[in-house]
DSSP file (Angstrom, degrees, kcal/mol; ACC not computed):
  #  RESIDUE AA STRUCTURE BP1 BP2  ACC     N-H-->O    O-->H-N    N-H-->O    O-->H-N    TCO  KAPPA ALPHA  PHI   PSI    X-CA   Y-CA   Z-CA
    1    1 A X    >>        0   0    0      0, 0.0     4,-2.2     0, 0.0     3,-1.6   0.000 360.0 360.0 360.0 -58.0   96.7  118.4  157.3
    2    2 A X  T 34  +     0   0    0      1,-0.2     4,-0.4     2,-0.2     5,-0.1   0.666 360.0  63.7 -52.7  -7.9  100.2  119.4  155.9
    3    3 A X  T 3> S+     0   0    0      2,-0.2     4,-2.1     1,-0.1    -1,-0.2   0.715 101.1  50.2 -61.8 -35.9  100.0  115.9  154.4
    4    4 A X  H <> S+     0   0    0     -3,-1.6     4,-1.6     1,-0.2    -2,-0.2   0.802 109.6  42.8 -87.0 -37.2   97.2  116.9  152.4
    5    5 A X  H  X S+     0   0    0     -4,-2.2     4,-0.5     2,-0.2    -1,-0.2   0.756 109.2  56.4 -93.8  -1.4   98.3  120.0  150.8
    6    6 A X  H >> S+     0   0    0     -4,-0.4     4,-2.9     2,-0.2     3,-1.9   0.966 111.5  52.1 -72.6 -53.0  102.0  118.7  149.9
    7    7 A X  H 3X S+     0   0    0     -4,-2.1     4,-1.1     1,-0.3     3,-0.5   0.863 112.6  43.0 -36.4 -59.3   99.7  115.7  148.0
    8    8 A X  H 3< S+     0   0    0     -4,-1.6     4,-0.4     1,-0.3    -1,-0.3   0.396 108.2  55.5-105.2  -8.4   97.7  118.3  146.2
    9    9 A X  H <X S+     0   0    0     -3,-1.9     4,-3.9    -4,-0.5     3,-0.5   0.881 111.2  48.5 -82.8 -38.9  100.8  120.5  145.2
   10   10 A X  H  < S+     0   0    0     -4,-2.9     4,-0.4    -3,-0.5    -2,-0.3   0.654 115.4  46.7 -88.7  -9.3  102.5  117.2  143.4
   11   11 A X  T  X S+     0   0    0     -4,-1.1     4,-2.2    -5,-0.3    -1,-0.3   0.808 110.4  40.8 -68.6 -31.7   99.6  116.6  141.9
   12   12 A X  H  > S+     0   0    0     -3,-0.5     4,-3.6    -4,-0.4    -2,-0.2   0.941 124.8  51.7 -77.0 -46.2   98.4  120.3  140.3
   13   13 A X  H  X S+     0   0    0     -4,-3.9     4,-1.3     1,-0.2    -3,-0.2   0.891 109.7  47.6 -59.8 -23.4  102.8  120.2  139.6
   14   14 A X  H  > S+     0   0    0     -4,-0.4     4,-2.5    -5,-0.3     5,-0.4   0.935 115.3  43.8 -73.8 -59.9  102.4  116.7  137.9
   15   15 A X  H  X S+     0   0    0     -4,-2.2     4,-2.7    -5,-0.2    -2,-0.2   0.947 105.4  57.5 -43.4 -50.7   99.5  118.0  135.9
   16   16 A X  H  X S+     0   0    0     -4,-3.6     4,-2.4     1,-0.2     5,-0.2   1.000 110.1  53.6 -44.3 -67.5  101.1  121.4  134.9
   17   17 A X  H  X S+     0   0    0     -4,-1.3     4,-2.6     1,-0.2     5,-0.2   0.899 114.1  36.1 -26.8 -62.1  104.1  118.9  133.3
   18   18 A X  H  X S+     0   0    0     -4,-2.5     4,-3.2     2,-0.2     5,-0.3   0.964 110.9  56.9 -63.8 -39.7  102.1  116.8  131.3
   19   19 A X  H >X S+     0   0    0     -4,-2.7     4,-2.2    -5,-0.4     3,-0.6   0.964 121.2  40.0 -67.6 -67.5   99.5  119.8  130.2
   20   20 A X  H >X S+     0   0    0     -4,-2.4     4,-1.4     1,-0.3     3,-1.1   0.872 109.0  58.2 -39.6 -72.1  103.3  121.4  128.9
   21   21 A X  H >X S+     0   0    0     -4,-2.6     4,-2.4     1,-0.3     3,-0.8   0.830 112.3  37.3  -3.6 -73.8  104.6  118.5  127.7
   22   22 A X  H <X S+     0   0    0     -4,-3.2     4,-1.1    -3,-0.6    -1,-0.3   0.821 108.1  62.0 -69.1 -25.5  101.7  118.0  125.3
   23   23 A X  H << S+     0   0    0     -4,-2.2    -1,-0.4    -3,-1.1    -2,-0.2   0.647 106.3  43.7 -96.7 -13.5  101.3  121.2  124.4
   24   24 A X  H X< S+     0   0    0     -4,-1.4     3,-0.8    -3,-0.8    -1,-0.3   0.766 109.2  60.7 -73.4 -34.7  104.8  121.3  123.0
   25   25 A X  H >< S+     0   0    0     -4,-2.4     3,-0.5     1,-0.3    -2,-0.2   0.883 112.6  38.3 -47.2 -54.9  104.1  117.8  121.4
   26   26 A X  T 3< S+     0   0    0     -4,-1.1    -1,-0.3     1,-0.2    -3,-0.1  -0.005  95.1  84.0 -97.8  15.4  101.2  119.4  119.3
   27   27 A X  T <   +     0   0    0     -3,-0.8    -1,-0.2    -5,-0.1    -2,-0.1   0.341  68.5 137.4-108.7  -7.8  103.2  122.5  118.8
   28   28 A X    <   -     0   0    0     -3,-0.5     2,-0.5     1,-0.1    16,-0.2  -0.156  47.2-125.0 -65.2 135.5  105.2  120.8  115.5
   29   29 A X  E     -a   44   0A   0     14,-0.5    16,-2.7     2,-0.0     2,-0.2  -0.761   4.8-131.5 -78.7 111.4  105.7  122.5  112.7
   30   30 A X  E     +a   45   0A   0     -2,-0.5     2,-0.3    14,-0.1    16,-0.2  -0.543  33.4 173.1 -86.5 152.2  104.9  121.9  108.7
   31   31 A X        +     0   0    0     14,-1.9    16,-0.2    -2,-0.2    13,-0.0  -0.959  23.3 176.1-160.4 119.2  107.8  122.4  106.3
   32   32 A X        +     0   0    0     -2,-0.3     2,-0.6    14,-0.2    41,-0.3  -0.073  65.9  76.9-109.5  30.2  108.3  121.9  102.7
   33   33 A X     >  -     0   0    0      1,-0.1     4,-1.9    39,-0.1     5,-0.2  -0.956  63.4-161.9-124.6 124.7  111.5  123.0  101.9
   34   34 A X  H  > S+     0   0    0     -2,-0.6     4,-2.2     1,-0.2     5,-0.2   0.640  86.2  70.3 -94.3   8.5  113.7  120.3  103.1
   35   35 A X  H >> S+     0   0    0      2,-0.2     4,-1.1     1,-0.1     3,-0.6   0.974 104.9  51.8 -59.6 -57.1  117.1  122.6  103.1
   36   36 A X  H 34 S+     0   0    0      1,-0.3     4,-0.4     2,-0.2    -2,-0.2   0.830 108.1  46.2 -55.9 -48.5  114.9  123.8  105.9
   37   37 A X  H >< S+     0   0    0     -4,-1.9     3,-0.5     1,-0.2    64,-0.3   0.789 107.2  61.9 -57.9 -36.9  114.4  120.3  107.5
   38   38 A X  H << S+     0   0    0     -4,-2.2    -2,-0.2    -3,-0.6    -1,-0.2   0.678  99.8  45.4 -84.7   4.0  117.9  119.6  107.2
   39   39 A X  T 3< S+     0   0    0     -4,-1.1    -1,-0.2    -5,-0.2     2,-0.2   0.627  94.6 100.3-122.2   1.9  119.4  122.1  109.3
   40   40 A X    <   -     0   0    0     -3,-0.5    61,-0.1    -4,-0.4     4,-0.1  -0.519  46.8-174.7 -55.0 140.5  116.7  121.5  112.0
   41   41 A X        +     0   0    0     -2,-0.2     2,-0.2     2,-0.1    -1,-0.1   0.208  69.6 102.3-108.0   7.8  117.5  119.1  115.4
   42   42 A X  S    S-     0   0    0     59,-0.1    59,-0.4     1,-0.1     2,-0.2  -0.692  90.9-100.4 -95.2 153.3  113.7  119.8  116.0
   43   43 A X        +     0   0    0     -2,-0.2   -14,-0.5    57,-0.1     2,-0.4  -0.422  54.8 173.0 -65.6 126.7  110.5  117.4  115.4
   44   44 A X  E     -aB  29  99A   0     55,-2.3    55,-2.1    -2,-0.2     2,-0.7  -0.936  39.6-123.4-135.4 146.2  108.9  118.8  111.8
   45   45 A X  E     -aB  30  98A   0    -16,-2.7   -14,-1.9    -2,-0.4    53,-0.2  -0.893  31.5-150.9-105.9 106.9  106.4  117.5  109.8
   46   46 A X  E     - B   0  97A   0     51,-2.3    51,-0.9    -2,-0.7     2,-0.3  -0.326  14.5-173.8 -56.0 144.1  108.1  116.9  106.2
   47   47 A X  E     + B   0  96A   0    -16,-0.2    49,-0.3    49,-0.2     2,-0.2  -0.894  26.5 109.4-139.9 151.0  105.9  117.2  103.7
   48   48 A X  E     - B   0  95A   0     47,-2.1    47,-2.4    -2,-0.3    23,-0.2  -0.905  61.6 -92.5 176.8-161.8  106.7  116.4   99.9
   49   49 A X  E     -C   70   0A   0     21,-0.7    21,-0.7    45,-0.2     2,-0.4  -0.487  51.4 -80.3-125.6-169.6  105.8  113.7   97.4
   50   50 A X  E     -C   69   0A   0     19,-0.2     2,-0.8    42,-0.2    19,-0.2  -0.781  21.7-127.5 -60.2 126.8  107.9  110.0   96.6
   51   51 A X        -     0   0    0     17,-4.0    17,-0.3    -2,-0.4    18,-0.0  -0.720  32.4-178.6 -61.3  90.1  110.9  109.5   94.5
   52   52 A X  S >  S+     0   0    0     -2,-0.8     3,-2.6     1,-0.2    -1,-0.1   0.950  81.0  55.7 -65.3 -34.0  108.8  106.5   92.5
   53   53 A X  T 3  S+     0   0    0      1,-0.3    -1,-0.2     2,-0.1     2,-0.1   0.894 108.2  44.9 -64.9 -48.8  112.4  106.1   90.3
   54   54 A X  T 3  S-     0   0    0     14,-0.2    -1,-0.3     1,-0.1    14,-0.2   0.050 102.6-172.4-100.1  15.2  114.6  105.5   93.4
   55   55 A X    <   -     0   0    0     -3,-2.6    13,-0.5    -2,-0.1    -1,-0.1   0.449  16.8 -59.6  -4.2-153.7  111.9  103.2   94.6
   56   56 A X  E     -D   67   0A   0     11,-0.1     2,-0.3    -4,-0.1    11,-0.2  -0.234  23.4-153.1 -90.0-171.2  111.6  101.5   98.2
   57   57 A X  E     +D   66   0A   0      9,-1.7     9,-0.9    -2,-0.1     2,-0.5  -0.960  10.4 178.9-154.6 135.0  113.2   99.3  100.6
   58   58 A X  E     -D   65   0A   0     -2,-0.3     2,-0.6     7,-0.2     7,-0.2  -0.999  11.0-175.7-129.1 133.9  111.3   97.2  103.3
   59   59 A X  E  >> -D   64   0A   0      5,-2.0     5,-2.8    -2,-0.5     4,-1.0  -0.914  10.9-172.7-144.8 116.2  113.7   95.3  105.3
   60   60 A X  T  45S+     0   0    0     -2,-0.6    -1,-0.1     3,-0.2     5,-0.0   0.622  78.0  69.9 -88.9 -15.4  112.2   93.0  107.7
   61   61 A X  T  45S+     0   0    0      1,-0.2    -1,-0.2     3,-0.1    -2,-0.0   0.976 120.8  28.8 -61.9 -74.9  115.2   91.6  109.7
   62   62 A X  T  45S-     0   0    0      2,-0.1    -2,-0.2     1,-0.1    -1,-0.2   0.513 105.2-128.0 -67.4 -22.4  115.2   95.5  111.1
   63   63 A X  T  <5 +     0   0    0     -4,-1.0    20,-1.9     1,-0.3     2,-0.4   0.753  62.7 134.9  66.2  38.7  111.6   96.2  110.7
   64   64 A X  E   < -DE  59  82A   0     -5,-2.8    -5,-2.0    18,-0.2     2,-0.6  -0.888  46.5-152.2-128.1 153.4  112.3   99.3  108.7
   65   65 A X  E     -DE  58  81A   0     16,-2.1    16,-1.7    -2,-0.4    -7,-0.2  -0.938  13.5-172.3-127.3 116.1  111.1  101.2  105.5
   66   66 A X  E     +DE  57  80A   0     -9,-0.9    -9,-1.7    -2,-0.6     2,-0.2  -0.648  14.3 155.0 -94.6 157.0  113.3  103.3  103.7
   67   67 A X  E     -DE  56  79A   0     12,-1.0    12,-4.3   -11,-0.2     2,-0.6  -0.927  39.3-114.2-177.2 141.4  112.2  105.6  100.7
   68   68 A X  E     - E   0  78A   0    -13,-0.5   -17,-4.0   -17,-0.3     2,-0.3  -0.841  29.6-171.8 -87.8 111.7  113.3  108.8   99.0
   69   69 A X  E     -CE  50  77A   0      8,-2.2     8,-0.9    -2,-0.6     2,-0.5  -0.817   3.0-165.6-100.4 143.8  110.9  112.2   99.1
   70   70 A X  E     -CE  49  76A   0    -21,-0.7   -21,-0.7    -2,-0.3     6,-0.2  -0.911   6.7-142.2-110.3 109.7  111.5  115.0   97.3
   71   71 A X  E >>  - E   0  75A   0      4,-0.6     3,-1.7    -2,-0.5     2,-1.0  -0.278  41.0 -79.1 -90.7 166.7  109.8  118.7   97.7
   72   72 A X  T 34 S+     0   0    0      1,-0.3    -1,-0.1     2,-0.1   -39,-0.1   0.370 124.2  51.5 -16.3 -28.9  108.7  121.4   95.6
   73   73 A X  T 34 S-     0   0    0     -2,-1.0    -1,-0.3   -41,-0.3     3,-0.1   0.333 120.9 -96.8-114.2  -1.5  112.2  122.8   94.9
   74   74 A X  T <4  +     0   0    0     -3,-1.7     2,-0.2     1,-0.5    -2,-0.1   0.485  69.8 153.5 112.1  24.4  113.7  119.6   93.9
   75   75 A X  E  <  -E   71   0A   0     -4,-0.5    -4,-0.6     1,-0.0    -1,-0.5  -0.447  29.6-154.5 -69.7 148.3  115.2  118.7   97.0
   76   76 A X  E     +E   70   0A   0     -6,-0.2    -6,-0.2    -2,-0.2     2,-0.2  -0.790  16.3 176.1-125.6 161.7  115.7  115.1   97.5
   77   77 A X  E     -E   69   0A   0     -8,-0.9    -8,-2.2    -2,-0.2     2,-0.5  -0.664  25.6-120.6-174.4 116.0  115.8  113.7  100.9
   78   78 A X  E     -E   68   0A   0     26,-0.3    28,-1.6   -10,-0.2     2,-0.5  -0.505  21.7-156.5 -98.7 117.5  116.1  110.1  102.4
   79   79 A X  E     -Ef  67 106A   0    -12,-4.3   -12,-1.0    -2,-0.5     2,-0.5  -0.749  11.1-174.7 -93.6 111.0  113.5  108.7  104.8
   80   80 A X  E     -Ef  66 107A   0     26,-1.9    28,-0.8    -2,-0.5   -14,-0.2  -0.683   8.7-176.9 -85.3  72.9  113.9  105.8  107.5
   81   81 A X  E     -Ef  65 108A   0    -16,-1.7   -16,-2.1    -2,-0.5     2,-0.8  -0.491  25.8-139.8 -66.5 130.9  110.7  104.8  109.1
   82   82 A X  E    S+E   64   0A   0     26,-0.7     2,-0.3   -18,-0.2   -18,-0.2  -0.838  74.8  53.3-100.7 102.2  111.0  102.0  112.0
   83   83 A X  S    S-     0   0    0    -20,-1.9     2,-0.3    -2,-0.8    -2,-0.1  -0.967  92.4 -45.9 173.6 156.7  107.7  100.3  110.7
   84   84 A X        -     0   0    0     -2,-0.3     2,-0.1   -20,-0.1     3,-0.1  -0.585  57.9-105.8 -89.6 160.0  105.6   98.8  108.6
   85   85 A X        -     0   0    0     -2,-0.3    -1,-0.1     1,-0.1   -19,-0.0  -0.249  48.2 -97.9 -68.1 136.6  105.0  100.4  105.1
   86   86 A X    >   -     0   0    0      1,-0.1     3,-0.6    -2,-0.1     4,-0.3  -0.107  23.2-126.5 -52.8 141.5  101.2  102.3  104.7
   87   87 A X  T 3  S+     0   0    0      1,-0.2     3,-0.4     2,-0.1    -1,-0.1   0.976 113.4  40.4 -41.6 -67.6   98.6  100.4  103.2
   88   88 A X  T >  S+     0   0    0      1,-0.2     3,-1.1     2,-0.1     4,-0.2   0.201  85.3 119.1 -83.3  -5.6   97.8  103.2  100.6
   89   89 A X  G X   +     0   0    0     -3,-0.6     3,-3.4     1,-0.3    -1,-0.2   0.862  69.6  51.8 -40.3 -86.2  101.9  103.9  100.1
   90   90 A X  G 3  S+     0   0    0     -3,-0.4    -1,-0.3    -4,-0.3    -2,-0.1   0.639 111.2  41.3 -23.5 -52.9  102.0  103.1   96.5
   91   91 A X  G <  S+     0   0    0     -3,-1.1    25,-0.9    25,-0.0    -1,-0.3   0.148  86.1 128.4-119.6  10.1   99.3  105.2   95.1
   92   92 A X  B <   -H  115   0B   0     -3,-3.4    23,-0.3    -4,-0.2   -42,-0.2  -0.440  44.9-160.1 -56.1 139.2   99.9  108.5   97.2
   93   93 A X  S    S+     0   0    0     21,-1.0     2,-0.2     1,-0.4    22,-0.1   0.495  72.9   6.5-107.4  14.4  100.2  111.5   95.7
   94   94 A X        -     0   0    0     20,-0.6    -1,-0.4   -45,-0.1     2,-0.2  -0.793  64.1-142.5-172.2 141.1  102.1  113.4   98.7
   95   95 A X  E     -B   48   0A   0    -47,-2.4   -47,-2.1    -2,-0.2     2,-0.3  -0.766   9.8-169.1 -86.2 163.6  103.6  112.5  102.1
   96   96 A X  E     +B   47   0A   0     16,-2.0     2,-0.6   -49,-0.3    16,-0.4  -0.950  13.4 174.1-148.7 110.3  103.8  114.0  105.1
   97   97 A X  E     -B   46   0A   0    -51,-0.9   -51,-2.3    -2,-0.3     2,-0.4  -0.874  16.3-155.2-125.7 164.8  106.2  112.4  107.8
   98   98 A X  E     +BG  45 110A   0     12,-1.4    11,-2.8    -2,-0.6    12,-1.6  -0.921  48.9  91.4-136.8 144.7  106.9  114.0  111.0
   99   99 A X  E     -BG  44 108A   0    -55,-2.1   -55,-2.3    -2,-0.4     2,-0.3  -0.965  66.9 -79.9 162.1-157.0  110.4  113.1  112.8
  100  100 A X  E     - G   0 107A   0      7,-0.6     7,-2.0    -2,-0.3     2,-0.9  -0.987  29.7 -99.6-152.1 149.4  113.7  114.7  112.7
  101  101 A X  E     + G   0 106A   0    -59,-0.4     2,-0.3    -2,-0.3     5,-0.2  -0.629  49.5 142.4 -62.3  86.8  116.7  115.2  110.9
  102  102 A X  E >   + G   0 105A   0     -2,-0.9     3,-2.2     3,-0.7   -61,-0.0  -0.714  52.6   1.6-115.1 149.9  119.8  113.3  111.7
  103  103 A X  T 3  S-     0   0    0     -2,-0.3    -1,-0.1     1,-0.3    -2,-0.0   0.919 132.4 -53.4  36.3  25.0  123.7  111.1  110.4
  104  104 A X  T 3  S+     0   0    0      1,-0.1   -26,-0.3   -66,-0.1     2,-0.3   0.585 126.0  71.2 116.7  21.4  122.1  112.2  107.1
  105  105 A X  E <  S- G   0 102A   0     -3,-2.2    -3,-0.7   -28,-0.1     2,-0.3  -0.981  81.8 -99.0-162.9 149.9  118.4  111.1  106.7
  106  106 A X  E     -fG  79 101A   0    -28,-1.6   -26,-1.9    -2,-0.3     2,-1.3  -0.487  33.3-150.3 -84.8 130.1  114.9  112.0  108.4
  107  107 A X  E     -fG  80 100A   0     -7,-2.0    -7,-0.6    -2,-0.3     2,-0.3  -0.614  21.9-144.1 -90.0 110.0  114.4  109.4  111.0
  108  108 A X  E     -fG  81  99A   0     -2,-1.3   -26,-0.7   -28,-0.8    -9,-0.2  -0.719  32.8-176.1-101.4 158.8  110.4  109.2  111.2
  109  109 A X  E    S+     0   0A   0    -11,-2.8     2,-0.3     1,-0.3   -10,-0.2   0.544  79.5   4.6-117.0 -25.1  108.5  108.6  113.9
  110  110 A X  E     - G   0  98A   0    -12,-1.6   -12,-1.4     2,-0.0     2,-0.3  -0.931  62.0-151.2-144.3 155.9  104.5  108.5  111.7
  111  111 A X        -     0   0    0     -2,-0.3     2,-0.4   -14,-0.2   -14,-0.2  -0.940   8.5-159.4-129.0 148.6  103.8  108.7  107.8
  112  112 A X        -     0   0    0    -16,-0.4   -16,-2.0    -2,-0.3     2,-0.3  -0.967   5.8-149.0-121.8 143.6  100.7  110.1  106.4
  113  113 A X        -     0   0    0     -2,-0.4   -18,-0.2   -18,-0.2   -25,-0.1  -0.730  14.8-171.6 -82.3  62.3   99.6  109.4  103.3
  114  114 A X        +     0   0    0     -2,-0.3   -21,-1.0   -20,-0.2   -20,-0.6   0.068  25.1 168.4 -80.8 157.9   97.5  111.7  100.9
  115  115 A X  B     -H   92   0B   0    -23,-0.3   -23,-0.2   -22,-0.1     3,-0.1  -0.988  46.4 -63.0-149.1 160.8   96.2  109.5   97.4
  116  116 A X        -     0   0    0    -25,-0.9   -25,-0.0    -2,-0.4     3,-0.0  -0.034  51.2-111.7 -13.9 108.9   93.8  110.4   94.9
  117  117 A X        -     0   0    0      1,-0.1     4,-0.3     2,-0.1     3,-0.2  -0.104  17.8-146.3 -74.0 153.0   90.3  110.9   95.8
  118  118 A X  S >> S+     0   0    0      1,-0.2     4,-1.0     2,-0.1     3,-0.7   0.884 108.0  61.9 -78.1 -28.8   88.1  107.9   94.3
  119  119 A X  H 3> S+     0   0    0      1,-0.2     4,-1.6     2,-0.1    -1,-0.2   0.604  83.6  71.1 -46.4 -22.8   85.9  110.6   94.1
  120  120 A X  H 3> S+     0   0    0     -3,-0.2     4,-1.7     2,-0.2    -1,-0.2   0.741 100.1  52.6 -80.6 -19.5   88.2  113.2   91.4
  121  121 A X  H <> S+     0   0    0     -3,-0.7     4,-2.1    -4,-0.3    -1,-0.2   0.944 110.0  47.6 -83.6 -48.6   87.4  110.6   88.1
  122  122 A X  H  X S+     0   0    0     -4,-1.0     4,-1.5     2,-0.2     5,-0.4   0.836 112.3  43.8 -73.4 -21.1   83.9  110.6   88.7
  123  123 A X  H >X S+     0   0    0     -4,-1.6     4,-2.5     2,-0.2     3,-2.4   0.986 117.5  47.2 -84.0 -64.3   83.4  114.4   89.1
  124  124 A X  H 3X S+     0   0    0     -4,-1.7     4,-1.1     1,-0.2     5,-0.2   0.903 110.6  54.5 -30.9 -57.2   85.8  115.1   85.9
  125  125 A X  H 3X S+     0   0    0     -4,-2.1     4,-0.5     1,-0.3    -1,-0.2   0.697 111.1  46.5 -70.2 -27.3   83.7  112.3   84.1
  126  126 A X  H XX S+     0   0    0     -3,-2.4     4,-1.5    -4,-1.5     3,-1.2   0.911 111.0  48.8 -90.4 -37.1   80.4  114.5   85.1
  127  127 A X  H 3< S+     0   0    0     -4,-2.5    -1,-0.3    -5,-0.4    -2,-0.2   0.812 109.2  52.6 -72.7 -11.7   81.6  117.9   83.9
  128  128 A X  H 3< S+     0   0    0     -4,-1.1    -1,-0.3    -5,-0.4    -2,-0.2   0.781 107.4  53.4 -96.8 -12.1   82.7  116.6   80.8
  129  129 A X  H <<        0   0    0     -3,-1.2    -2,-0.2    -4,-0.5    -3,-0.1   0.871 360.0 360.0 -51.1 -62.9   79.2  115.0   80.1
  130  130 A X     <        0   0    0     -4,-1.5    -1,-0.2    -5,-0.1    -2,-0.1   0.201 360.0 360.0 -53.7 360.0   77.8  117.7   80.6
């Protein structure tokens, strides 16, 4: 009988963990001032557009893609992804990478990508018809 409720305590305490766990996982924070990212040690979601001038770097011995984002205020700031580069990369018109700042560059763990709607040419093209 005591067998039974020691089982059922490390279970409800093994559940509590995870249910915390995640809920700090999902708990991340968006930021676009990256002075603000850079004096974090916590996971933030970056969000700002590509340096197209400083282009990329894909380096396949390492599996990583590096690239410079910059955010509203004309902060520049150098991104390492261990990954391959997003389909849609090129023709974004904002990122958002989620990671942390560290030895002098945001280490990412995900990139999202926003790009152009296909939709935004044909809707100009009707109001101007019009």
């Amino acid at each position: 009988m005591k067998n039974k409720y020691i089982f059922g305590g490390i279970i409800i305490a093994l559940f509590l963990g995870i249910m915390g766990y995640l809920f700090t996982q999902s708990n991340i924070k968006y930021e676009n001032d990256f002075s603000i990212v850079k004096s974090s040690d916590k996971t933030i979601k970056a969000t700002g557009s590509w340096v197209k001038e400083k282009s990329y770097e894909m380096n396949t011995e390492t599996r990583t893609f590096t690239f410079f984002m910059v955010d509203e205020k004309g902060n520049e700031m150098k991104v390492v992804y261990e990954g391959a580069m997003p389909n849609n990369f090129e023709s974004a018109t904002s990122v958002v990478v989620t990671g942390t700042y560290k030895n002098g560059y945001f280490h990412a763990k995900d990139i999202l990508t926003k790009c152009p709607s296909k939709y935004q040419d044909q809707q100009s093209a009707q109001t101007s018809s019009m």
